[in-house]
N, C-alpha and C positions, 0 to 999 in steps of 0.2 A: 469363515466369518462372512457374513453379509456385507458388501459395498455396491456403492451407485459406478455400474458400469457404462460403457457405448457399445453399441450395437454396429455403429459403423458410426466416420464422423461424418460431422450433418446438424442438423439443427437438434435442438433442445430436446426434442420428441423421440432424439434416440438414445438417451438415457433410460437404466433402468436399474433396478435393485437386484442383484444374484451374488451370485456365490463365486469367492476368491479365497484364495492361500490364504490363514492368517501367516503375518508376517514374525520371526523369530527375531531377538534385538541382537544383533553383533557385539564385541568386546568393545565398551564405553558410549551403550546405547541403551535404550529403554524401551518398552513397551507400553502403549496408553492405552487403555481404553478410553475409547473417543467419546466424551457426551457433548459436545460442541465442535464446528467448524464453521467457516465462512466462504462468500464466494469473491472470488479475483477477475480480473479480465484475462490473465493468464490461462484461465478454470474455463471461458467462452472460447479460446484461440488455440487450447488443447482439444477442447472437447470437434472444435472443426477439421482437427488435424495441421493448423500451423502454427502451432508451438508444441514442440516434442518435449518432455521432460528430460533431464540431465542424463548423462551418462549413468547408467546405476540405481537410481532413482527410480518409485513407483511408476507403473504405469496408470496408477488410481490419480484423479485429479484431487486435489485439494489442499492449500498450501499453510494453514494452519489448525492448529488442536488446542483441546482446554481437554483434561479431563485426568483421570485418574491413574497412577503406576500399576501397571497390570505384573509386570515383569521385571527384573533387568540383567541386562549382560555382565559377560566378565568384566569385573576391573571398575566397574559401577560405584562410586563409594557416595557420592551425593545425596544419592535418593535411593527410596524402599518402599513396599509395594502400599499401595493406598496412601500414597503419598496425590494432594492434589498438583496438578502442574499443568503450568502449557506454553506454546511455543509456536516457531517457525520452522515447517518440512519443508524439502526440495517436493514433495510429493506423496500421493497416501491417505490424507483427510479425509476425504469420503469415504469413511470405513467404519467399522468399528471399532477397529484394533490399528493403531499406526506406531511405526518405529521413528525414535528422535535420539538424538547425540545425547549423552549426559547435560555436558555444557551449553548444547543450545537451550536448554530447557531453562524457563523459568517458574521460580513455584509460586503458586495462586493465593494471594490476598485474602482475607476474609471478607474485603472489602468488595470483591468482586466476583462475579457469578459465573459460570461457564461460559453463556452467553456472552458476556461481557469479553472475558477474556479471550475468546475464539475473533472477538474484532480489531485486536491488537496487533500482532504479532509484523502484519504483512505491510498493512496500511501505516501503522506509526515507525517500522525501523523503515521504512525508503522512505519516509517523511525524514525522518531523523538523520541518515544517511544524506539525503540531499541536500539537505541546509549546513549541517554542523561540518561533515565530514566534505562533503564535493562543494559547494558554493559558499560556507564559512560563513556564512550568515553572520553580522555582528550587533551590537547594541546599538538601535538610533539607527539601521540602515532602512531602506524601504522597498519593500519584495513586491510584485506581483505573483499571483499563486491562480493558475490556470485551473479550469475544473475544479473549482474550490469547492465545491458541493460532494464532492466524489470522495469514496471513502478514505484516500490519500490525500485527499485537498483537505477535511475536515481533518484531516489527524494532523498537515502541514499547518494552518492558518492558526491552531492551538499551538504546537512546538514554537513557532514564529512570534507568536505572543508572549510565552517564558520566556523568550531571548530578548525580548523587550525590543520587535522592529517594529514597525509602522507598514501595516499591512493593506496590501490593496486585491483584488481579488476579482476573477469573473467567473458566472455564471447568469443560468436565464433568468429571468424575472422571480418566477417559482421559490426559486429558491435563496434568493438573497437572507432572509429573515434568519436563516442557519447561519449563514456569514459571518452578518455580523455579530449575531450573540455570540460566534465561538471569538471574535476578535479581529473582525476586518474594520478598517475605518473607512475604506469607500468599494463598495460592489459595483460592477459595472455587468449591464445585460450586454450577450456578447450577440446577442441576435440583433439587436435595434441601435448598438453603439459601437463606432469607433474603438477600442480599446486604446490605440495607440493614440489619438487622440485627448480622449479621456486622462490618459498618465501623463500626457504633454501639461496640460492645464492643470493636473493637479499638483503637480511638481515641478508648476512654473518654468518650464523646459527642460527640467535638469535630469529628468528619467527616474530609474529604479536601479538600486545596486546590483539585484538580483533577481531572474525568473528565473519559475520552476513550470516546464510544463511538459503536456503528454500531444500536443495536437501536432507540433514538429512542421511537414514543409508550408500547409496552410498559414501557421502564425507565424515562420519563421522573418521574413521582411520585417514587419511591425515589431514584433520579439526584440529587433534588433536595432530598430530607431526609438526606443520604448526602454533601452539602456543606459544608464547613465557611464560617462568616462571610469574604466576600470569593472566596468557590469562584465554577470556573471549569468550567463545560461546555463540552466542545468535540462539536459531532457530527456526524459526519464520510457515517453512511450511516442509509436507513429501513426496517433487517429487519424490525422489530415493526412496522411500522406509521407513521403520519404524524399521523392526529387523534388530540388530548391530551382527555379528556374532565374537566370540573369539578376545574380547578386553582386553589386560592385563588396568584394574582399575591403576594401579599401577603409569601409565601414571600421572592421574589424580590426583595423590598425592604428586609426587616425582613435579609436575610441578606449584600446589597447583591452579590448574584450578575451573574454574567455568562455568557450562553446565545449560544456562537458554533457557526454551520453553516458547513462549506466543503467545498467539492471543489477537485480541482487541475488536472481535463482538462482544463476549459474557463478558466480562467485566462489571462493577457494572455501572452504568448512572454517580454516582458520579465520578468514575473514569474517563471516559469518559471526563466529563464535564472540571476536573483538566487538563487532558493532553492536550484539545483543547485550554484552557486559556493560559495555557505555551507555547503552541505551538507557536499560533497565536502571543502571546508577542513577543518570539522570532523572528519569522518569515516573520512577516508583514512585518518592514523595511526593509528587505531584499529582497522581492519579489517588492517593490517600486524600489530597484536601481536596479534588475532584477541580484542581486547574486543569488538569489533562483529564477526559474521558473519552471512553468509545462514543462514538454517533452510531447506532444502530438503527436503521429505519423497517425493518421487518426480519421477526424471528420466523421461520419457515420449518416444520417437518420434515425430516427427510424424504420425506412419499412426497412432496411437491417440489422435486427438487428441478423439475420442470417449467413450474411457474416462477421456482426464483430464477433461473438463469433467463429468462422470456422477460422477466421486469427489467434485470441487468441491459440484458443488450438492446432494452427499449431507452435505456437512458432515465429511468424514473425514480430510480432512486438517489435518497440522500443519503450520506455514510453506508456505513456496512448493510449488508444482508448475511445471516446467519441462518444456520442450519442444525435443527438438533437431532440427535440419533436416538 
């Protein structure tokens, strides 16, 4: 089969199109043929060489698929072949042919298009994961959602809306107008404002139940006077950075805080398999009356699979980027 390989890691420019094993499905797996995927920051930090894929897992980057049952393994009983469907890999997407679990698999709407569904999978369960499952998100509480313009910040700021909280949100100027139509009630430019600040005054000192964020040691101070008594950090990636320099702990107790880190690739299959069921439960009717949809801000060829990762790591995009075979 044809996939987008590296040449060595490196920038963007060592991407290329050749030739790979197609992949056989194992017992309680399937085979897709691939007519959609999407791109990750996972998909930039593999493609450099510092994020290796799982143990077992492809060496092809791309961490979700939309597209059709090509195949399936022993013991298969769900699905059958030209069956539409799609999902979350540990690895593989950029291919034409990729292997997925029976159970991770979900089958495709009529309501929605390959495209579509290739912008799902990655950005809505750590959205959904981070709220419902790690920071419990409730009715009437009030989130801050970092990088809310970002393919997970747009899939977060919509899930946070079904839960019925009171959203606050940053990103740069540019981008506010997606906010709030997906459901923020106040954007804050993080280039020209305070954030911490900003939440002070609109929550009359009393903070936010819960962030969600990816920037880590840069926002972590503000993150953390930016909480309200019993708040909840969730943080999910280390754009700014990893070491916290001269934090009084003391914060952390007088406020009775809680500071959760997760990722989802490397998680257990069973995991996996539970947060997809939940998700999808949740989610499906919602995505039918279109309170939840993909953000997609550029559908891409696969032959520019170069120019989409070069938009990604420029920061320019809103929601998803996708990719079609």
């Amino acid at each position: 089969m044809k996939a987008i390989l590296v040449k060595s890691y490196g920038e963007a420019d060592q991407m290329y199109i050749g030739e790979a094993p197609t992949p056989s499905p194992k017992a309680q797996e399937i085979l897709v043929k691939v007519h959609a995927t999407a791109l990750n920051r996972a998909d930039t930090l593999q493609r450099r060489g510092a994020y290796p894929p799982p143990s077992g897992a492809s060496e092809i980057m791309g961490l979700e698929i939309a597209g059709e049952v090509a195949e399936i393994g022993e013991g298969v009983t769900r699905w059958k072949k030209g069956d539409k469907v799609f999902g979350l890999i540990s690895g593989g997407g950029y291919a034409e042919y990729a292997v997925i679990p029976e159970e991770m698999t979900m089958a495709l709407p009529s309501y929605l298009s390959y495209e579509q569904a290739a912008a799902i999978p990655e950005v809505f369960l750590t959205a959904f994961q981070a709220l419902n499952w790690l920071g419990k998100l409730q009715a009437g509480e009030k989130i801050l959602i970092h990088a809310a313009a970002s393919g997970v910040g747009t899939a977060a700021i919509q899930l946070a809306k079904a839960m019925k909280a009171e959203i606050f949100a940053t990103a740069s100027a540019s981008k506010h107008s997606i906010c709030y139509e997906l459901g923020a009630s106040k954007v804050i430019d993080y280039k020209s404002q305070d954030f911490q600040e900003e939440i002070k005054k609109y929550t009359e000192g009393q903070g936010v139940e819960m962030i969600l964020d990816f920037v880590a040691a840069n926002y972590f101070h503000q993150n953390i006077q930016s909480l309200s008594m019993d708040g909840r950090l969730v943080i999910l990636a280390l754009l700014g950075g990893m070491e916290v320099e001269k934090f009084n702990l003391g914060l952390v107790l007088r406020k009775r805080l809680q500071i959760i880190g997760s990722t989802l690739r490397v998680r257990s299959l069973d995991y996996q398999i539970k947060l997809t069921k939940e998700f999808w439960s949740f989610a499906q009717p919602l995505f039918k009356t279109q309170e939840l949809k993909p953000i997609i801000d550029t559908v891409y060829p696969w032959t520019e699979i170069v120019k989409a990762h070069t938009q990604m790591e420029a920061n320019k995009n809103i929601g998803k980027l996708v990719i079609t075979l």
